[in-house]
Phi, psi and omega in degrees: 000336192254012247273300198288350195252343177289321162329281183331278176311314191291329191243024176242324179198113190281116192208159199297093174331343181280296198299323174282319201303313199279330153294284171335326193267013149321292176304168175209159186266149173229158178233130151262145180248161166302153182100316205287166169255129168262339156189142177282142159303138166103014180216183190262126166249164208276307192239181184244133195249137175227122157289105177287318196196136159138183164247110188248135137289157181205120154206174176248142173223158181257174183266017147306288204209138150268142150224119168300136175232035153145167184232157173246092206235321194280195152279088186196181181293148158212052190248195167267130164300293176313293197290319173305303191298330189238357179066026212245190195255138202248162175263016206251147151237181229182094188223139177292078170281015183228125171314094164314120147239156200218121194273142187202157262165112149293149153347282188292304171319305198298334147332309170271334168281349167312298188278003150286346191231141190271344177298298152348339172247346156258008159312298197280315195316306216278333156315304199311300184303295167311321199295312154341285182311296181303316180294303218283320192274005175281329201269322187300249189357269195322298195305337170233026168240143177303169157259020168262005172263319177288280191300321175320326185270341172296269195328336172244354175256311179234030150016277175313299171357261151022310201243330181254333209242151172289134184305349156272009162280306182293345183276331179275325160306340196238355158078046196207151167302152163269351126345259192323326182289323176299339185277305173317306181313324187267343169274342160292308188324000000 
């Protein structure tokens, strides 16, 4: 169960081993079905979510429209960083397009091991900084590439993308019809 979030730590953030044991044994597994929301707009989030296995969508909506703004296919964090950390109300919402497992942490414990262990605030730091790093080159990219530059690099950075996720998803990550993404697909093609 613990295999991928021990993976996850050991090549992402290498830390004082007493401290990850004792954190691991914190989480618990949850199951999602396809379909379900794993976090809302408008609420606070509770836990810190690790995807052990499965496809999370993310995006924001309006009564308009959703546009996604990332997928989750690997082993890795997916929680709102900004709302878990500061307690504040997140804009994001979060669906299982896959049956999901999912590793989850309340608040509060992940808290108290924060001040037990010192690793734990460079945890949260060096997460913060990537997270960071990805929105400014997500924003720069929408804002100066066509969206046949956004997918030429989806095609070469994110694939699996590609391969998992449905194309009128990808076409609302790319802020385009899914028409216009099938004319792009054929002139890459």
């Amino acid at each position: 169960m613990y295999d991928k979030i021990s993976k996850f730590f050991d090549t992402e953030y290498p830390l004082n081993q007493h401290g990850i044991d004792e954190l691991l044994s914190l989480f618990q597994k949850k199951k999602f079905k396809k379909g379900e929301l794993l976090l809302k707009a408008n609420t606070t989030e509770k836990q810190l979510r690790f995807l052990n296995s499965g496809i999370v969508r993310e995006y924001y909506a309006n009564s308009e429209k959703e546009t996604n703004i990332n997928f989750y296919t690997k082993p890795q964090f997916i929680s709102d960083l900004f709302s878990f950390s500061n307690d504040s109300v997140t804009n994001r919402n979060q669906e299982a397009l896959s049956d999901l497992e999912v590793l989850t942490i309340e608040k509060a414990p992940f808290r108290a091991l924060l001040l037990k262990y010192e690793c734990g605030k460079s945890f949260i730091d060096l997460s913060f900084q990537k997270l960071l790093k990805q929105k400014e080159l997500l924003e720069y990219n929408r804002v100066t590439k066509s969206p046949e530059e956004l997918y030429q690099e989806l095609f070469i950075y994110k694939s699996h993308w590609l391969e998992k996720i449905p194309q009128y998803h990808i076409a609302s990550y790319l802020n385009i019809t899914p028409e216009t993404l099938s004319r792009i697909r054929k002139r890459i093609s």
